[in-house]
C-alpha positions as CSV (number, residue, x, y, z in Angstrom):
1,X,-1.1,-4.2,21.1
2,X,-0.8,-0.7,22.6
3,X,0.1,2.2,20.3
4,X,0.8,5.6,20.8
5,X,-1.3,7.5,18.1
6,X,0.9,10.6,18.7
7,X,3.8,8.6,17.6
8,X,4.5,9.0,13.6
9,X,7.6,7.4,12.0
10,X,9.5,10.1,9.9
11,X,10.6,8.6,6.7
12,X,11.6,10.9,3.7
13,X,9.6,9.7,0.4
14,X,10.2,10.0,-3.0
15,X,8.1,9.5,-6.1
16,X,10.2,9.2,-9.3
17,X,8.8,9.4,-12.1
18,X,10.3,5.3,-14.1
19,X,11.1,3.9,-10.2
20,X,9.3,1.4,-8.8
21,X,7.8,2.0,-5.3
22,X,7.5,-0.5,-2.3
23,X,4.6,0.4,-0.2
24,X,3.8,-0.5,2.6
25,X,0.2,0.0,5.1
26,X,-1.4,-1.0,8.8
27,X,-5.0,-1.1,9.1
28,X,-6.1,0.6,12.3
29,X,-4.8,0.4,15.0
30,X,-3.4,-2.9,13.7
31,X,-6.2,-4.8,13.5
32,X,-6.1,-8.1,12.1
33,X,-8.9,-6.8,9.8
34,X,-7.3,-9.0,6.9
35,X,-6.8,-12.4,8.2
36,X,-10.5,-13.9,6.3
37,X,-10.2,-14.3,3.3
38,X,-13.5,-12.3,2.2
39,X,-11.6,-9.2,3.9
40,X,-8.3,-10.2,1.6
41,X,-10.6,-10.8,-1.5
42,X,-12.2,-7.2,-1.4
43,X,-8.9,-5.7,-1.1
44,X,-7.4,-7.8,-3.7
45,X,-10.7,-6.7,-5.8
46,X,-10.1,-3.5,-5.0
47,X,-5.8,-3.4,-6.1
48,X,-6.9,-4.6,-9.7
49,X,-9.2,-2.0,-10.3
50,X,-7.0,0.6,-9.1
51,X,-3.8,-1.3,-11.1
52,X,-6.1,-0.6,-14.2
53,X,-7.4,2.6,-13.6
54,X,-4.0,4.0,-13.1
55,X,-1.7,1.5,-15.9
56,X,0.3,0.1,-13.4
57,X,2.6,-3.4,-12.7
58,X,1.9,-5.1,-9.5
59,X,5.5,-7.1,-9.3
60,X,5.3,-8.0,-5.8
61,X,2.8,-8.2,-2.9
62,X,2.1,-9.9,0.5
63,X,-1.0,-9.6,2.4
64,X,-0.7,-10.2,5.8
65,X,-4.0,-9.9,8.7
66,X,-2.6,-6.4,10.0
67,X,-0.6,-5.2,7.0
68,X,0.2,-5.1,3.3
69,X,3.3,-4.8,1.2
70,X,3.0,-3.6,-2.4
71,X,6.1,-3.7,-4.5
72,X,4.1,-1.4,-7.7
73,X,5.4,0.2,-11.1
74,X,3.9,3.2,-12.7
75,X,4.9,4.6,-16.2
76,X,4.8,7.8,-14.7
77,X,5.0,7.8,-10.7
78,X,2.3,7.5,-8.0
79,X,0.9,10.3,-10.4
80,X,-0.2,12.8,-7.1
81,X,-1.0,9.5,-4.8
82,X,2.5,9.7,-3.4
83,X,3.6,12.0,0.0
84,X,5.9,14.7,-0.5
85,X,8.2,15.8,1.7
């Protein structure tokens, strides 16, 4: 798959403080760098030490070999982790 890196979607993004956020991340150049499961494991690994770290509620999530959803709850936002625009 062919992308043009010059290319950016332009989404407005909010972090509100309460709100649940739905995230949602590529790996490069769409890669299918998660479709073993030792690559899903580390990242899974790696989303509970961040979810405890930072207090939050994973309530939704699907890993897929090129991309990840996250459907995550904060107390108090992304805390800083979150784009503004």
């Amino acid at each position: 798959m062919t992308s043009n890196p010059k290319h950016r979607k332009k989404v407005k993004h909010y972090n509100i403080p309460r709100d649940a956020h739905f995230l949602t991340f590529s790996c490069y150049r769409r890669y299918q760098l998660l479709s073993k499961d030792r690559s899903r494991l580390w990242f899974i690994d790696a989303l509970k030490k961040a979810r405890t770290k930072h207090g939050s509620h994973l309530w939704a999530w699907v890993i897929m070999p090129e991309h990840i959803h996250l459907l995550i709850w904060t107390p108090d936002g992304l805390g800083g982790t979150g784009r503004k625009e």
